[in-house]
DOBA-824716 format. One record per residue (C-alpha): residue number from 1; residue in three letters; x, y, z. Coordinates in steps of 0.1 Angstrom, whole numbers, m for minus. Each point is the difference from the previous one (the first is absolute). Layout:
<pts>
PT   k   r    px    py    pz
PT NUM ALA     X     Y     Z
...
</pts>
This chain:
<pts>
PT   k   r    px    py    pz
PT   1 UNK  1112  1231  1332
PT   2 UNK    13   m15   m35
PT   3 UNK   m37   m18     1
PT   4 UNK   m14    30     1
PT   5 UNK    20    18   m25
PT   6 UNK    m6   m28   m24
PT   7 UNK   m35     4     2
PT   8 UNK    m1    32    m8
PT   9 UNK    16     0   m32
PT  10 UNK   m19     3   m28
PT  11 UNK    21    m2   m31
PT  12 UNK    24   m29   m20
PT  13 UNK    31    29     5
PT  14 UNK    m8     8    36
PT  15 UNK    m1   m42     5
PT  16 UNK    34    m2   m15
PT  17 UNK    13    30    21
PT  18 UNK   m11   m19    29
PT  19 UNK    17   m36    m9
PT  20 UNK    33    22    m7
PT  21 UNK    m5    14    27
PT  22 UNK     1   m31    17
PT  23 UNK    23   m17   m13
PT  24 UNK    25    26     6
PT  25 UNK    m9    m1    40
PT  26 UNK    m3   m35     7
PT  27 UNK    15   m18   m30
PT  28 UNK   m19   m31   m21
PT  29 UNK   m35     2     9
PT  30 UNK   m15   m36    12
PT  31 UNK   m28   m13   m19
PT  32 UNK   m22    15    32
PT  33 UNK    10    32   m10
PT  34 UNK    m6   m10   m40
PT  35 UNK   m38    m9    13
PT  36 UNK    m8    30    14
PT  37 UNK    15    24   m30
PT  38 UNK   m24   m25   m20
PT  39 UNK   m27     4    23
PT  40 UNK    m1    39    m9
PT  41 UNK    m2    m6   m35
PT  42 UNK   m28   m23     8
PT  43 UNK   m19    22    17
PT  44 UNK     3    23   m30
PT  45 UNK   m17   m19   m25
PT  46 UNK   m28    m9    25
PT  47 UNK    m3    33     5
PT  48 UNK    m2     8   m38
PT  49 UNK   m27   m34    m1
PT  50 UNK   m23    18    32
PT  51 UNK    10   m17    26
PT  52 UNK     2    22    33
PT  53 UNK    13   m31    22
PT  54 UNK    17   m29    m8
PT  55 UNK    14   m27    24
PT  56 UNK    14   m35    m7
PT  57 UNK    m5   m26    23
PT  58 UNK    m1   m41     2
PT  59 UNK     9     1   m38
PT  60 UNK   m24    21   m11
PT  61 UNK    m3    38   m12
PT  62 UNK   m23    18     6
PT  63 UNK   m14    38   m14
PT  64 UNK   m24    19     9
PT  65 UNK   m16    26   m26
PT  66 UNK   m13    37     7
PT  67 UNK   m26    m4    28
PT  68 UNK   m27    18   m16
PT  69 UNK   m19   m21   m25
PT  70 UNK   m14    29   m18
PT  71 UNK    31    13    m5
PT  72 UNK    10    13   m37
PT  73 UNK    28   m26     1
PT  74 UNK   m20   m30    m6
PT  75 UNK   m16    13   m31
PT  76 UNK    38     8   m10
PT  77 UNK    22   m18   m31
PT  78 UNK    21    m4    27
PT  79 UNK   m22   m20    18
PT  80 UNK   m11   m19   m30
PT  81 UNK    38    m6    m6
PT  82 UNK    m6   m16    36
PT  83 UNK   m20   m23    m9
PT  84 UNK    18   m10   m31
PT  85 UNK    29   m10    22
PT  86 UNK   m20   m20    21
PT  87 UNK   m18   m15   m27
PT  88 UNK    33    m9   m17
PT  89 UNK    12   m13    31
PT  90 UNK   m30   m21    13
PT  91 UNK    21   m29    14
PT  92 UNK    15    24    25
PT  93 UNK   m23    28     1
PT  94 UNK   m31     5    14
PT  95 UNK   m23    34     9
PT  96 UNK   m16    m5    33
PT  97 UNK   m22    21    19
PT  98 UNK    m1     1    37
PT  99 UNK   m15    17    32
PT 100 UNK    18    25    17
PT 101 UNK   m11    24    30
PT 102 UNK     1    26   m26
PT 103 UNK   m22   m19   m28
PT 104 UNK     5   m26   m30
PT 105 UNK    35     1   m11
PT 106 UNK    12   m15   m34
PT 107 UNK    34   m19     5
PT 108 UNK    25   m13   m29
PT 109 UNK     9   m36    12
PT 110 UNK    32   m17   m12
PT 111 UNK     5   m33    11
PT 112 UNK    35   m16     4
PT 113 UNK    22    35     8
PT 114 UNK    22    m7    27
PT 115 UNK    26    24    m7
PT 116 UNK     1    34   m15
PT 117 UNK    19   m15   m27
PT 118 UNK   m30   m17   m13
PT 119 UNK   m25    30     6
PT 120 UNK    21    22   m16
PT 121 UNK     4   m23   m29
PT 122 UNK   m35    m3    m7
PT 123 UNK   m13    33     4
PT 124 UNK    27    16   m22
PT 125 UNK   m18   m18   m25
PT 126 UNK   m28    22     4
PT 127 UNK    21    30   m11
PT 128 UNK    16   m15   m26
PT 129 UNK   m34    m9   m14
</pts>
């Protein structure tokens, strides 16, 4: 249920309800519990950056961008911003189409992220840029 809740919250003050919230029912929350309030603001940026999935696996993360290629988003300063980020971060980054049963997907590739710690660092870069 608290998975759940967390992943509907959609706000910085509604994430810091939630920690309180927690902290005042179970006591110090274990870095588990630190990972997973992380992981929502995670999946916030990505979801500012177009990604509509993300998963993290083997050391890698991985992002995949609105389905629909001729969508208005990849004409978008956003977009553009996008590939900024991965430009300035070429040692790490990569764009990376691939074949799903639904069509040709773009992916963001980030090599090396084996905790949310490190995704999270790197892709707040892209909002603070």
């Amino acid at each position: 249920k608290l998975y759940t809740t967390s992943n509907g919250l959609s706000t910085a003050s509604q994430l810091d309800a939630f920690e309180k919230e927690l902290i005042d029912r179970f006591g110090p929350i274990p870095d588990e519990t630190k990972d997973l309030l992380l992981a929502v603001q995670v999946k916030w940026i990505c979801n500012y950056m177009g990604m509509e999935k993300v998963v993290m696996k083997k050391g890698k993360f991985l992002g995949y961008f609105i389905a629909n290629q001729q969508s208005d988003y990849y004409q978008s300063a956003r977009f553009r911003k996008v590939l900024a980020f991965v430009q300035a971060h070429s040692k790490q980054c990569s764009l990376k189409e691939k074949q799903t049963r639904s069509g040709l997907r773009l992916l963001l590739v980030i090599e090396g992220v084996h905790k949310v710690n490190s995704a999270y660092k790197l892709l707040s870069n892209f909002t603070a840029s």
